[in-house]
PyMOL Python script that loads the backbone (N, CA, C, O; Angstrom):
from pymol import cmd

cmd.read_pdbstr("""\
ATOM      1  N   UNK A   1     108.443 -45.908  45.563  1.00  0.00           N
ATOM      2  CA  UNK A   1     107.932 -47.089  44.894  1.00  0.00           C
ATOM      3  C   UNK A   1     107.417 -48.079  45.918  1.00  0.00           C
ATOM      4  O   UNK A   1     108.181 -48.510  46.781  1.00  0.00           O
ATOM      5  N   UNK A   2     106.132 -48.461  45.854  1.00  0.00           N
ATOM      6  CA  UNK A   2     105.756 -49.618  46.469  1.00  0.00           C
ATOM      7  C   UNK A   2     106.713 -50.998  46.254  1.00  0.00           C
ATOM      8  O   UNK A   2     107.234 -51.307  45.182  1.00  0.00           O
ATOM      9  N   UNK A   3     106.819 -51.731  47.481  1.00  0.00           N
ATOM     10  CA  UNK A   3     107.394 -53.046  47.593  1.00  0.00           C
ATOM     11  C   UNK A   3     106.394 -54.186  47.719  1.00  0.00           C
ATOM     12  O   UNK A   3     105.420 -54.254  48.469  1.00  0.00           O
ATOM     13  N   UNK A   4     106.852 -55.096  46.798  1.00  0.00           N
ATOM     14  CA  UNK A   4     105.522 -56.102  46.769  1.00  0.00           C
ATOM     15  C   UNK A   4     105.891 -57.711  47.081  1.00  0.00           C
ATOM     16  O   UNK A   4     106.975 -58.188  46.748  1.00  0.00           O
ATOM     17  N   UNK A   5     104.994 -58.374  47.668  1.00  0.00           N
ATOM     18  CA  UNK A   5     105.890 -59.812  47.589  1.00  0.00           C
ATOM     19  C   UNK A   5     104.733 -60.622  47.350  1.00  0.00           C
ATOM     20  O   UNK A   5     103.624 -60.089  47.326  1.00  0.00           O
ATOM     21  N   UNK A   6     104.868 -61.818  47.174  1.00  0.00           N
ATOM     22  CA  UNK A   6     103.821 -63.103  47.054  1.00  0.00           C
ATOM     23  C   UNK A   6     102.346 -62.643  47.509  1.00  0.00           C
ATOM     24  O   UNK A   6     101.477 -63.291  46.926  1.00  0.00           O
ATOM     25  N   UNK A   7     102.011 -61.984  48.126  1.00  0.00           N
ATOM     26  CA  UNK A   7     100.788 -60.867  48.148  1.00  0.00           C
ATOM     27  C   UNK A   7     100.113 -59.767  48.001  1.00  0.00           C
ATOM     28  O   UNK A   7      99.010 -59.458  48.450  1.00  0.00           O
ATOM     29  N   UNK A   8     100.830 -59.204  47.354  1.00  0.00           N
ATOM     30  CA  UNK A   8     101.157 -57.917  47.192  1.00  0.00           C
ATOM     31  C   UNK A   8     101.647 -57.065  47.732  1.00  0.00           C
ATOM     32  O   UNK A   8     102.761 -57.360  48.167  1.00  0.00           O
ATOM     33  N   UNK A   9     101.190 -55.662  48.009  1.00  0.00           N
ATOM     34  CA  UNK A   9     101.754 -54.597  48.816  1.00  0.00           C
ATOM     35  C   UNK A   9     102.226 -54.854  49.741  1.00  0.00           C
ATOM     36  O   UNK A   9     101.870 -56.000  50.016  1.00  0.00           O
ATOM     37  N   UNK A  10     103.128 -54.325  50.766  1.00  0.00           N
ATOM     38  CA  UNK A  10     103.412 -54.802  52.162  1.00  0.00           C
ATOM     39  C   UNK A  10     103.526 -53.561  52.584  1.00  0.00           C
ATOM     40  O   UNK A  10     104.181 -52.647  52.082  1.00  0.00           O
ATOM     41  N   UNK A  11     102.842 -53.562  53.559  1.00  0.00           N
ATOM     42  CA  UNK A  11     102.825 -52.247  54.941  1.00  0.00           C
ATOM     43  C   UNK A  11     103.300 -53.064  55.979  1.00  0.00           C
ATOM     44  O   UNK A  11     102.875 -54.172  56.309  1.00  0.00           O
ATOM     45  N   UNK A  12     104.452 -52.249  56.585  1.00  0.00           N
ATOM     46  CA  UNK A  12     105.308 -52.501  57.870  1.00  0.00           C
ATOM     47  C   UNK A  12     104.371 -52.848  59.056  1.00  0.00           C
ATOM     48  O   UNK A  12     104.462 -53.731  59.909  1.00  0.00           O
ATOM     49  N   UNK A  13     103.301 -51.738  58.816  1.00  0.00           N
ATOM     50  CA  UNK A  13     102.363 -51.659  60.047  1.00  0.00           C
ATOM     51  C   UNK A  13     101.625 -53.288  60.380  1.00  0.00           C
ATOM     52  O   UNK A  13     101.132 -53.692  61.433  1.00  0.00           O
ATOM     53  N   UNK A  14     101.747 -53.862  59.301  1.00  0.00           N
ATOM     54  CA  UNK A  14     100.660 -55.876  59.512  1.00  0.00           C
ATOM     55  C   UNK A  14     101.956 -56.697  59.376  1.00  0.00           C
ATOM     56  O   UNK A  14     101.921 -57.923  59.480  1.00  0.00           O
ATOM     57  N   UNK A  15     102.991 -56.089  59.166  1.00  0.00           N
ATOM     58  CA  UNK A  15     103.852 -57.084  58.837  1.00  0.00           C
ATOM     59  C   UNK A  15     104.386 -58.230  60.015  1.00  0.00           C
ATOM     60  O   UNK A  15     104.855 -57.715  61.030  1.00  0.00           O
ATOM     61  N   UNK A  16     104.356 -59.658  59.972  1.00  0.00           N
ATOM     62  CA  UNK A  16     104.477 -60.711  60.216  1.00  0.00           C
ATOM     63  C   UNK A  16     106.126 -61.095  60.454  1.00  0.00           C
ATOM     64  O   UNK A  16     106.612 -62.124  60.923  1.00  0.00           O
ATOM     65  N   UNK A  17     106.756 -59.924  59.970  1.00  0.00           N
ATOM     66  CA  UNK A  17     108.575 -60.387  59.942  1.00  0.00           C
ATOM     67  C   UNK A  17     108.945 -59.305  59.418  1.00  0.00           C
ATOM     68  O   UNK A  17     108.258 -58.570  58.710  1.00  0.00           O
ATOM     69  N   UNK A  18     110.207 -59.136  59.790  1.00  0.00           N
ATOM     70  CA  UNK A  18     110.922 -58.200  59.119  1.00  0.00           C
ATOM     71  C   UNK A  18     111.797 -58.734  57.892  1.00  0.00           C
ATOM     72  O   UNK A  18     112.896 -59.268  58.042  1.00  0.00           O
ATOM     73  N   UNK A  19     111.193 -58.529  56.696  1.00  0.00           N
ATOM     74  CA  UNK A  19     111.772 -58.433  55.448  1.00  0.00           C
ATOM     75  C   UNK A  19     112.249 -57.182  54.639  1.00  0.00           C
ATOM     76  O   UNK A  19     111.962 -56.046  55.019  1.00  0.00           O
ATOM     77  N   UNK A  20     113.132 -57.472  53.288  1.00  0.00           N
ATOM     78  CA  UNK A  20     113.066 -56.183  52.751  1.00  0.00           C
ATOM     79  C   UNK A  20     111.956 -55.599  52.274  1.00  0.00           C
ATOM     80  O   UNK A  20     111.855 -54.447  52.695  1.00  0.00           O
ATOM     81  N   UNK A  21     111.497 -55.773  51.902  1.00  0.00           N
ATOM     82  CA  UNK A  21     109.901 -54.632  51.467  1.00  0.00           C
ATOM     83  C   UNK A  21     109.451 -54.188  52.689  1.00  0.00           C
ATOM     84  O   UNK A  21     109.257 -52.975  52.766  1.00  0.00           O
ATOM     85  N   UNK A  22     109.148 -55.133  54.062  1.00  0.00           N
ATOM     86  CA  UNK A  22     108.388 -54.228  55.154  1.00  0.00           C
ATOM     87  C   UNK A  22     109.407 -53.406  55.606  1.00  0.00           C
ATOM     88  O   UNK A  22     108.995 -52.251  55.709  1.00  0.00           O
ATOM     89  N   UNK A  23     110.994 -53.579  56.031  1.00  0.00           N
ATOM     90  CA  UNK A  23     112.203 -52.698  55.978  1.00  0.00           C
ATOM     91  C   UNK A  23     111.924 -51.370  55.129  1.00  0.00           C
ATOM     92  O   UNK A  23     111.772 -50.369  55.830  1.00  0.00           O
ATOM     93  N   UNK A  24     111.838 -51.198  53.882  1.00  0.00           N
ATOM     94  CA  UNK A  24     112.136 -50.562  53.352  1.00  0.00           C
ATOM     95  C   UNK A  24     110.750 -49.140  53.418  1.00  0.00           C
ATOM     96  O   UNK A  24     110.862 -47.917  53.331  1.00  0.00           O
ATOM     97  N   UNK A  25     109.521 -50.046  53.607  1.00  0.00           N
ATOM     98  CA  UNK A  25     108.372 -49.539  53.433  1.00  0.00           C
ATOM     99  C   UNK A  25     108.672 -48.224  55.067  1.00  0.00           C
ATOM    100  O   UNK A  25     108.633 -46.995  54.994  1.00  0.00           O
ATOM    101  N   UNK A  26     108.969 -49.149  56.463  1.00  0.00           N
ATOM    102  CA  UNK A  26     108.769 -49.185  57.502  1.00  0.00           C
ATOM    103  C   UNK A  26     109.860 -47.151  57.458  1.00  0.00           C
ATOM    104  O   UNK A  26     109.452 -46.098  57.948  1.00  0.00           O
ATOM    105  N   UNK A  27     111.103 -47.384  56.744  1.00  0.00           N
ATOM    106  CA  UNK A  27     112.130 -46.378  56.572  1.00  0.00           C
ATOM    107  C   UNK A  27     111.644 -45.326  55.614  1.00  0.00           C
ATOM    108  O   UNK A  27     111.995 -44.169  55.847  1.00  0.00           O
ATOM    109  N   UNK A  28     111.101 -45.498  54.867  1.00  0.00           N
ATOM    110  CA  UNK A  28     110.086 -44.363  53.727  1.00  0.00           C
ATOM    111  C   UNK A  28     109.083 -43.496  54.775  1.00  0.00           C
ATOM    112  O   UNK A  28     108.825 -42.293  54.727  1.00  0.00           O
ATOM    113  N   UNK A  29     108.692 -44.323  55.559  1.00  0.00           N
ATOM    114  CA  UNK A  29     107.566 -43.879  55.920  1.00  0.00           C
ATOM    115  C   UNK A  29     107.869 -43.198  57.217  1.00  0.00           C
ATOM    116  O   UNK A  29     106.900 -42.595  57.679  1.00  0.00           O
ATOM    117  N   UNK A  30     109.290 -43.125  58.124  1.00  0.00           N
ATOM    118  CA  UNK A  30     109.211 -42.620  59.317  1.00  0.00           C
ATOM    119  C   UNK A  30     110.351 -41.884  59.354  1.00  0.00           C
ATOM    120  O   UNK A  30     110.719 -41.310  60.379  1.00  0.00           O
ATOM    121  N   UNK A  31     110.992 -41.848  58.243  1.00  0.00           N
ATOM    122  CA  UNK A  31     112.295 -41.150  58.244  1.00  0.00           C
ATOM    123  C   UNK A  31     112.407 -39.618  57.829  1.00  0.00           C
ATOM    124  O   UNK A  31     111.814 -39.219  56.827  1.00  0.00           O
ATOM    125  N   UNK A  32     113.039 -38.918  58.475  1.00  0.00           N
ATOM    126  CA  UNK A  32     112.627 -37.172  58.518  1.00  0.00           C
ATOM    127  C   UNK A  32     112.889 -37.069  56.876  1.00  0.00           C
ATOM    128  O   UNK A  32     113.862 -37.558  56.301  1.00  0.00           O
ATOM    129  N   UNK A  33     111.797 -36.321  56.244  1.00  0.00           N
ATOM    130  CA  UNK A  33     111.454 -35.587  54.934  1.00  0.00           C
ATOM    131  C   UNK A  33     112.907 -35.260  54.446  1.00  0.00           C
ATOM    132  O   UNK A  33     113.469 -36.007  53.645  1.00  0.00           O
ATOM    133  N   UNK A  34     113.463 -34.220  54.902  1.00  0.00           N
ATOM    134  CA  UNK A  34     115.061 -33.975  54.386  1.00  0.00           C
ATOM    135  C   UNK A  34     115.883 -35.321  53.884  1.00  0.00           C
ATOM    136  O   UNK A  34     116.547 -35.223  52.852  1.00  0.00           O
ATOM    137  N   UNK A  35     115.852 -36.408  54.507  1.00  0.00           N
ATOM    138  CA  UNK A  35     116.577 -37.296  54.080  1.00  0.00           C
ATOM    139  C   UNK A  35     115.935 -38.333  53.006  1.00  0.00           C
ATOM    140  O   UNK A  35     116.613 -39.254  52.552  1.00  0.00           O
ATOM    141  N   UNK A  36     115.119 -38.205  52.781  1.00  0.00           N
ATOM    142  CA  UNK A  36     113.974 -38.934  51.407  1.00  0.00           C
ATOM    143  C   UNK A  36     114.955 -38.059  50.345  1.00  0.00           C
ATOM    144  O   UNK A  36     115.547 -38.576  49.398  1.00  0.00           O
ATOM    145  N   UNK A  37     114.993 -36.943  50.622  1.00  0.00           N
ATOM    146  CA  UNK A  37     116.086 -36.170  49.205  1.00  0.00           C
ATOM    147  C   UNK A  37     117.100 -35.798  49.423  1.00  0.00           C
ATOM    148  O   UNK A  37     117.416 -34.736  48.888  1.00  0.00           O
ATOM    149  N   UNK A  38     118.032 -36.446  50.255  1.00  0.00           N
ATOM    150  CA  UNK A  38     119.196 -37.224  49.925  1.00  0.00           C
ATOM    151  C   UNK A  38     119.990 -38.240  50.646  1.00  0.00           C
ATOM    152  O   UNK A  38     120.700 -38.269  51.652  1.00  0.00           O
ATOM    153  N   UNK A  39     119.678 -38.883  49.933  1.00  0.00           N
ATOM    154  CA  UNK A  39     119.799 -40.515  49.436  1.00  0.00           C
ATOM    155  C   UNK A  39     121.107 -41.226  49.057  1.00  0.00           C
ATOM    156  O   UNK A  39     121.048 -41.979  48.085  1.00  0.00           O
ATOM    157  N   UNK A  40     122.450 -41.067  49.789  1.00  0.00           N
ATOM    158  CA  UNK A  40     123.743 -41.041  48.812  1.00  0.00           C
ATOM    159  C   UNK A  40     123.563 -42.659  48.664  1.00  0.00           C
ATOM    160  O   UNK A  40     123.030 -43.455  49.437  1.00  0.00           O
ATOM    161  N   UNK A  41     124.380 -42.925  47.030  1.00  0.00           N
ATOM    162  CA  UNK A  41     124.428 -44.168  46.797  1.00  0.00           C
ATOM    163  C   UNK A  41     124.534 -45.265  47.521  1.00  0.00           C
ATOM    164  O   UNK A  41     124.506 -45.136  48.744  1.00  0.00           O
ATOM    165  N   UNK A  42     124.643 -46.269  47.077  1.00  0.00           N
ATOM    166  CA  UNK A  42     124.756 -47.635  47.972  1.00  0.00           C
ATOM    167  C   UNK A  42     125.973 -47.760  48.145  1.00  0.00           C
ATOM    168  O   UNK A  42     126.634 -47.490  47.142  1.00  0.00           O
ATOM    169  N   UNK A  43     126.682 -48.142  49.251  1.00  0.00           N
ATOM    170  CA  UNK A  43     128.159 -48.649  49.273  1.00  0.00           C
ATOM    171  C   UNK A  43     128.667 -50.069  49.173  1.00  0.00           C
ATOM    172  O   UNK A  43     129.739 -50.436  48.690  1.00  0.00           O
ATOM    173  N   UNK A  44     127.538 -50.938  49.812  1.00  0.00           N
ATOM    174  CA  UNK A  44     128.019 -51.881  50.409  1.00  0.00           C
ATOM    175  C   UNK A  44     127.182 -53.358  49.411  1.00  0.00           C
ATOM    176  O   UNK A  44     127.556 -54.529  49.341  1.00  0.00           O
ATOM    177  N   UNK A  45     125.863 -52.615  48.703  1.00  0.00           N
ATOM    178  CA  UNK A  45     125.230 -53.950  48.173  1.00  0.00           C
ATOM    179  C   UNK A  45     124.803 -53.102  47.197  1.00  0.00           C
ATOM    180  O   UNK A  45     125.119 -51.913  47.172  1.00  0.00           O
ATOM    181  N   UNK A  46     123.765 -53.894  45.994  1.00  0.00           N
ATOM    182  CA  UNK A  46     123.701 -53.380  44.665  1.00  0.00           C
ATOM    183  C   UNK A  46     122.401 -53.008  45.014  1.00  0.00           C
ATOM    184  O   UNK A  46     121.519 -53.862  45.116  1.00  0.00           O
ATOM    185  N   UNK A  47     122.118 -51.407  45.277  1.00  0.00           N
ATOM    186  CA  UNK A  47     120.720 -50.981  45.755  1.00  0.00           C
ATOM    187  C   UNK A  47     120.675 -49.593  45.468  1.00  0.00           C
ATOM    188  O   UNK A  47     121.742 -48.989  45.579  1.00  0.00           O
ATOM    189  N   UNK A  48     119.522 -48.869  45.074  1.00  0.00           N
ATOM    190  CA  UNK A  48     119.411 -47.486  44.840  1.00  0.00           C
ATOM    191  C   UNK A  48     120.567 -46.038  45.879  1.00  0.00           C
ATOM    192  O   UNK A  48     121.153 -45.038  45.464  1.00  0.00           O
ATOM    193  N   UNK A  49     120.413 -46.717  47.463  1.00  0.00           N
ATOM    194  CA  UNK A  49     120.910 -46.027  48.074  1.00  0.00           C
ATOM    195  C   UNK A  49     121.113 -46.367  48.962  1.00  0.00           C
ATOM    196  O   UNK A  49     120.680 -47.476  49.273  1.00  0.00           O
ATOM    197  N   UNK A  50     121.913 -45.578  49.908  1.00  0.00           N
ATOM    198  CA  UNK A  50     122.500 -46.136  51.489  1.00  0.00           C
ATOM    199  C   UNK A  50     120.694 -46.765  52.098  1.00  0.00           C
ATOM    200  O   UNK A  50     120.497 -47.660  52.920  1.00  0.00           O
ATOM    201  N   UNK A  51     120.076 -46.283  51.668  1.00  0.00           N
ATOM    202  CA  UNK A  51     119.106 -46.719  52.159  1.00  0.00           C
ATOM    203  C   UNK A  51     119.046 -48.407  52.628  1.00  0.00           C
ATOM    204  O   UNK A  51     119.183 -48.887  53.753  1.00  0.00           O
ATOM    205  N   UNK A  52     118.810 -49.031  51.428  1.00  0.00           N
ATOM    206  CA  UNK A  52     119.541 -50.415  50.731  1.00  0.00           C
ATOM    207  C   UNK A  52     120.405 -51.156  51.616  1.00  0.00           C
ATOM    208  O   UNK A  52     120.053 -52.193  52.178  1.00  0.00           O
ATOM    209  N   UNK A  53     121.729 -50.528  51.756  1.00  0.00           N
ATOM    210  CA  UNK A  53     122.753 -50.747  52.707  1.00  0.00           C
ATOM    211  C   UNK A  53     121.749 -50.748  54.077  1.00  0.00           C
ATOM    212  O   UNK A  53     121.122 -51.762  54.385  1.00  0.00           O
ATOM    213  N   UNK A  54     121.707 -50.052  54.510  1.00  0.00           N
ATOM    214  CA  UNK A  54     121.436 -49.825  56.256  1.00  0.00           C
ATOM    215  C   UNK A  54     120.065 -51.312  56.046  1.00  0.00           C
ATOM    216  O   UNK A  54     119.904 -51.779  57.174  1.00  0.00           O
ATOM    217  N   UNK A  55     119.428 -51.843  55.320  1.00  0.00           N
ATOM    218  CA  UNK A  55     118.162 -52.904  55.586  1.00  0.00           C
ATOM    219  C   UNK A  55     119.432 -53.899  55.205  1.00  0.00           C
ATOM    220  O   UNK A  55     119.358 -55.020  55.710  1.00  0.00           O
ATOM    221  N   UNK A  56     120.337 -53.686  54.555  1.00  0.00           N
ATOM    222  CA  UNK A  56     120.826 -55.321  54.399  1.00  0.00           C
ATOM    223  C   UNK A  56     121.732 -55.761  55.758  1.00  0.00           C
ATOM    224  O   UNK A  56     122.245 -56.817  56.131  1.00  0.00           O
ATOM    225  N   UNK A  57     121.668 -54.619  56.207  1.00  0.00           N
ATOM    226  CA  UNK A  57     122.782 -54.752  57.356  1.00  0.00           C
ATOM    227  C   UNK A  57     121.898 -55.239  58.521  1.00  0.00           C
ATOM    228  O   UNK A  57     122.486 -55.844  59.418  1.00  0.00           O
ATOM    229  N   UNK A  58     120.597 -55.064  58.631  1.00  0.00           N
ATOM    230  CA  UNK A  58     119.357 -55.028  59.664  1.00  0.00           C
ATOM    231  C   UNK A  58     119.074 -56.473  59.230  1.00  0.00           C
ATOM    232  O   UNK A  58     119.033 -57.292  60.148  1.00  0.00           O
ATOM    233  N   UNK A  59     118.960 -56.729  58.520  1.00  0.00           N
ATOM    234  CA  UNK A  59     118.126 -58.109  58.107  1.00  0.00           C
ATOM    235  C   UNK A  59     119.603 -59.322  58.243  1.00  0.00           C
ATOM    236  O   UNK A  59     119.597 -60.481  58.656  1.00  0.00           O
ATOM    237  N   UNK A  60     120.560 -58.624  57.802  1.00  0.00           N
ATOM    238  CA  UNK A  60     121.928 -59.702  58.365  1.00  0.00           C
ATOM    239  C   UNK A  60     121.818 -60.092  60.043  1.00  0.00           C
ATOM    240  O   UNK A  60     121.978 -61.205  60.543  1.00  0.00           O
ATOM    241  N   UNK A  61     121.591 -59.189  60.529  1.00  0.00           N
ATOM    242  CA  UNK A  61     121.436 -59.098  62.183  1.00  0.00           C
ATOM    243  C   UNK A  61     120.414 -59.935  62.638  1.00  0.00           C
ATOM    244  O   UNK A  61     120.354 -60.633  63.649  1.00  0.00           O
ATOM    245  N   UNK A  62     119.635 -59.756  61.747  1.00  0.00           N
ATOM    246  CA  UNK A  62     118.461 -59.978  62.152  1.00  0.00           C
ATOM    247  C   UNK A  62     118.370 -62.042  62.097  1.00  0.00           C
ATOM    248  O   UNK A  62     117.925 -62.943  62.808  1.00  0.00           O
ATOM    249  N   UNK A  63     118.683 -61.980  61.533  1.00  0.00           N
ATOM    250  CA  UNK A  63     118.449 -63.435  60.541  1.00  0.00           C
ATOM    251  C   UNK A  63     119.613 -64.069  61.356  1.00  0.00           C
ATOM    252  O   UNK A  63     119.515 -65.198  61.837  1.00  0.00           O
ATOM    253  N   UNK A  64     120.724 -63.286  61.487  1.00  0.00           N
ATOM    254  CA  UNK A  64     121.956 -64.085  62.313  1.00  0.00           C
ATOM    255  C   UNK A  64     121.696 -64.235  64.318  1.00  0.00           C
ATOM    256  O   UNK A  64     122.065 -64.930  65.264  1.00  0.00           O
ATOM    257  N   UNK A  65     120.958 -63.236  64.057  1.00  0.00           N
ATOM    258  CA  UNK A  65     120.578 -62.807  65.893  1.00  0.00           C
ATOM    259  C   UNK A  65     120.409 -64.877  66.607  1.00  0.00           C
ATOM    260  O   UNK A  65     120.236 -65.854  65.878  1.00  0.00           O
ATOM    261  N   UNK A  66     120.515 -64.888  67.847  1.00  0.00           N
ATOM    262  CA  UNK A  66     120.313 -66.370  68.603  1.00  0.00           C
ATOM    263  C   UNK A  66     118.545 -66.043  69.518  1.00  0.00           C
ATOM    264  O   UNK A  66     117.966 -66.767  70.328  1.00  0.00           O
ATOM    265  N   UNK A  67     118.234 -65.026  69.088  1.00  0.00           N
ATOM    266  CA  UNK A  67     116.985 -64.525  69.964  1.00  0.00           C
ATOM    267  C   UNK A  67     115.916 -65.530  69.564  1.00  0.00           C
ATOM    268  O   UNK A  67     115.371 -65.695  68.472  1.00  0.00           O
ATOM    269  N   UNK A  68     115.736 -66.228  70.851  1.00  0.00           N
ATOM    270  CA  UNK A  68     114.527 -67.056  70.066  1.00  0.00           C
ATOM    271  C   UNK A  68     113.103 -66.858  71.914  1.00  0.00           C
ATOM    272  O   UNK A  68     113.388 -67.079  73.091  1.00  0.00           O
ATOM    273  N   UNK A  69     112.324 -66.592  71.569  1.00  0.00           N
ATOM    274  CA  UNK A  69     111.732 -66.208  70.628  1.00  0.00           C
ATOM    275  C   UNK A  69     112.413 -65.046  69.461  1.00  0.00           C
ATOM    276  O   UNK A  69     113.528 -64.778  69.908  1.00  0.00           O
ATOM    277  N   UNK A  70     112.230 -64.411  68.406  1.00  0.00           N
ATOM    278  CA  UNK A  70     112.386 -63.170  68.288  1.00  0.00           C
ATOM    279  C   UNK A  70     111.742 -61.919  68.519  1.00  0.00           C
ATOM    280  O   UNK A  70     110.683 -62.343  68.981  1.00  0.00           O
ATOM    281  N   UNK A  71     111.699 -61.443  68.522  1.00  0.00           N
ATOM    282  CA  UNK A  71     110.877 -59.915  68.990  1.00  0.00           C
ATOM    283  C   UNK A  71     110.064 -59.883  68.074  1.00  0.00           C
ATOM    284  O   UNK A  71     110.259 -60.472  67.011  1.00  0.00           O
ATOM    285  N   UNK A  72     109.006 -59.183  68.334  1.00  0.00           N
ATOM    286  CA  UNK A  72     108.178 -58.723  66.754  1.00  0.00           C
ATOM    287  C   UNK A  72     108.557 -57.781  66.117  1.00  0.00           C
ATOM    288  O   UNK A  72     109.189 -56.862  66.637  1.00  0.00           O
ATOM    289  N   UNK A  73     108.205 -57.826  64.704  1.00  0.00           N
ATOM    290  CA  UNK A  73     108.615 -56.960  63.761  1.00  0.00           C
ATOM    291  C   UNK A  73     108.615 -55.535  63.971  1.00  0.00           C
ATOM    292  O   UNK A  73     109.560 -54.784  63.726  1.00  0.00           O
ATOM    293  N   UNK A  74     106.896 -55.040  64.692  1.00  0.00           N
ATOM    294  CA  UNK A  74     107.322 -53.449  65.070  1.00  0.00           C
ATOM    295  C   UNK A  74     108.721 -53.694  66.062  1.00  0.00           C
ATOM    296  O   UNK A  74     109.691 -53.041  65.677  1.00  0.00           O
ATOM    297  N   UNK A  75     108.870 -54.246  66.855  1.00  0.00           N
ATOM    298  CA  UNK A  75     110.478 -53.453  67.831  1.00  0.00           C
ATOM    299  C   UNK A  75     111.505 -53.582  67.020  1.00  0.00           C
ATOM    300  O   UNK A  75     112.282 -52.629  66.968  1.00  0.00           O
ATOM    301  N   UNK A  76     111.775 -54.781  66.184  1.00  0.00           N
ATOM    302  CA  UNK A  76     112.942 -54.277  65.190  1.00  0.00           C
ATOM    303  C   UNK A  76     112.600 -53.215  64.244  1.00  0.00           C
ATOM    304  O   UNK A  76     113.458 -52.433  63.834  1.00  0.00           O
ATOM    305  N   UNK A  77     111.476 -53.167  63.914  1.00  0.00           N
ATOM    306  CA  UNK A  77     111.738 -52.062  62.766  1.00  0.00           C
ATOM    307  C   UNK A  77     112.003 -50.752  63.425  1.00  0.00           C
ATOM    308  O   UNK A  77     112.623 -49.924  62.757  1.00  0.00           O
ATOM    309  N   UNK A  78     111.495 -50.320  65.072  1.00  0.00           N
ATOM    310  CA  UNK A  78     111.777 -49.223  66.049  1.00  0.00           C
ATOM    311  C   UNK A  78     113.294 -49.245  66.916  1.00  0.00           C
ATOM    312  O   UNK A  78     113.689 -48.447  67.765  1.00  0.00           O
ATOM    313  N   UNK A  79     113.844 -50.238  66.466  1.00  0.00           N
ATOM    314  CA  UNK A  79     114.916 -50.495  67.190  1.00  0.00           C
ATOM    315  C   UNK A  79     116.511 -50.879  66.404  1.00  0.00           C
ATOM    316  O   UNK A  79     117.571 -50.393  66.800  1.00  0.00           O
ATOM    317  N   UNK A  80     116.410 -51.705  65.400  1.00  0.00           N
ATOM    318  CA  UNK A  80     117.368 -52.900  64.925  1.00  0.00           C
ATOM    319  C   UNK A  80     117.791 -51.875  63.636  1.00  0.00           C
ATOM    320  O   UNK A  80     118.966 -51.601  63.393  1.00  0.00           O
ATOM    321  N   UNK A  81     116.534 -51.302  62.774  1.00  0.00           N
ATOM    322  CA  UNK A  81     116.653 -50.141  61.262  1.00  0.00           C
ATOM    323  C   UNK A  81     116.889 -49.009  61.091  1.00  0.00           C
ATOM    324  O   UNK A  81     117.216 -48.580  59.984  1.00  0.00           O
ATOM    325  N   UNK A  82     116.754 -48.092  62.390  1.00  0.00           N
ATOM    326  CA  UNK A  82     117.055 -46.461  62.160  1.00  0.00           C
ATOM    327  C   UNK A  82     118.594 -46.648  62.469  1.00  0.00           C
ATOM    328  O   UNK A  82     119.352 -45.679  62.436  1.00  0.00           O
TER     329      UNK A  82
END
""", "prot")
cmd.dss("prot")
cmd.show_as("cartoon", "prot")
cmd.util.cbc("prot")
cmd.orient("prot")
């Protein structure tokens, strides 16, 4: 499913910050085929799947981090989400 926000679509690849939609888009799109089909539930927050979990845990970090500047969005999404 596409993720959409106040502009529509969001691709990880232009993204400006790491949010959930570019998170989620960024993990669909680079994560080995086998694991797209299977997906075990969410544990930790109210979300389709661990998937869910592992961005809320990235974006907690993220948002709590003291890094100022912060990094840009590609190195967390290559670094902070798998």
């Amino acid at each position: 499913a596409l993720c959409q926000d106040a502009a529509g679509h969001v691709d990880w690849r232009s993204a400006q910050d790491l949010t959930w939609c570019s998170s989620r888009h960024f993990l669909l799109n680079n994560m080995p085929e086998f694991d797209l089909y299977f997906l075990p539930p969410a544990a930790t927050v109210e979300g389709e799947s661990m998937l869910d979990d592992n961005i809320a845990f990235a974006l907690m970090a993220w948002h709590a981090s003291g890094l100022e500047p912060k990094p840009p969005p590609q190195v967390a999404f290559a670094y902070l989400l798998p």
